[in-house]
N, C-alpha and C positions, 0 to 999 in steps of 0.2 A: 524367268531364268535366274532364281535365286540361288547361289551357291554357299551352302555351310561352311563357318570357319572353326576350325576346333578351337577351345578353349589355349588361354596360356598357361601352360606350367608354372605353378608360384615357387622358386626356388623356398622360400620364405618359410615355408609349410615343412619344412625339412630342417629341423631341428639338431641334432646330432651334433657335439664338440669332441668326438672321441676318433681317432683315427681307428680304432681296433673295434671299436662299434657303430661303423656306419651307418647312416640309412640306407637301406638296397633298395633298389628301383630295377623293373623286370622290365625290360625293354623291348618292344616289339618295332622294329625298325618298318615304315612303312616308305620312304622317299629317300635318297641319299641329298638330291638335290637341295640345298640351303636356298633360303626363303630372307629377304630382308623387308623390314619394316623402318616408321623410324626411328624404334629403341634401339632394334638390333638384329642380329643373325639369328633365325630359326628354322627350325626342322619339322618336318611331321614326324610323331611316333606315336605308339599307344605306351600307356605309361601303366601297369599294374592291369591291362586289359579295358583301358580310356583311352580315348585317342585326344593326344594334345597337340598343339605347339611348343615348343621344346626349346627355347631360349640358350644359344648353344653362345652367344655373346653380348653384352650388354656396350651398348657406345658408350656408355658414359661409364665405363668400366675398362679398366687396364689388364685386368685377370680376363685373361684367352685361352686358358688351360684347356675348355672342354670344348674350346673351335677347334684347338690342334690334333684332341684326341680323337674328335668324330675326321676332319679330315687328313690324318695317317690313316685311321681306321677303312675311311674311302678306299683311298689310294693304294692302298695293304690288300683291298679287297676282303678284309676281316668286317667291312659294315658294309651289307645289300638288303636292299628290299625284302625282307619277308624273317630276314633271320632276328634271332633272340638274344639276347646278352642281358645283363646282369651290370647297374651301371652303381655304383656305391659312392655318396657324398658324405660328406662331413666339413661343420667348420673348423678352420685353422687360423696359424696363425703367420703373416704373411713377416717377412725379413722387417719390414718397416714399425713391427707391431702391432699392426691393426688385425681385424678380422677380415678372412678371406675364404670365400669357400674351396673345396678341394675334390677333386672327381679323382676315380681309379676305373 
């Protein structure tokens, strides 16, 4: 009764400092239900047609940007199971000065 776990999404792999040229990520929503571990809050999705774990918050992380989007997205009923969206990152640059990343 072995059960597969999908890989994690390496935010990391996502390059991109331009707000006007993101990286896009095609997102095939598979679960709405968030999933915790003990880095953080994550998702099933297929990511480009792979299926991941999808890191939607890091604890050791103060940026919640992309827990808040998936859940209004829930809650809006705009993110269910099966549908597609279109998710675009880039780094920025947070009030503090540092780097931070940015989802739309």
């Amino acid at each position: 009764m072995s059960e597969t776990f999908p890989s994690f999404l390496k935010w990391g792999d996502y390059k991109s400092n331009d707000q006007n040229n993101p990286d896009i990520l095609n997102v095939e929503v598979l679960e709405t239900e968030t999933f915790e571990t003990e880095y953080g809050i994550n998702v099933r999705a297929k990511i480009n047609g792979t299926e991941f774990a999808v890191p939607l918050h890091n604890h050791n992380s103060n940026n919640k940007q992309l827990l808040r989007l998936w859940m209004d997205g829930v809650k809006s009923g705009k993110i269910q199971p099966g549908k597609k969206l279109k998710l675009k990152t880039w780094l920025g640059t947070s009030k503090n000065k540092r780097t931070i990343r940015r989802w739309d």
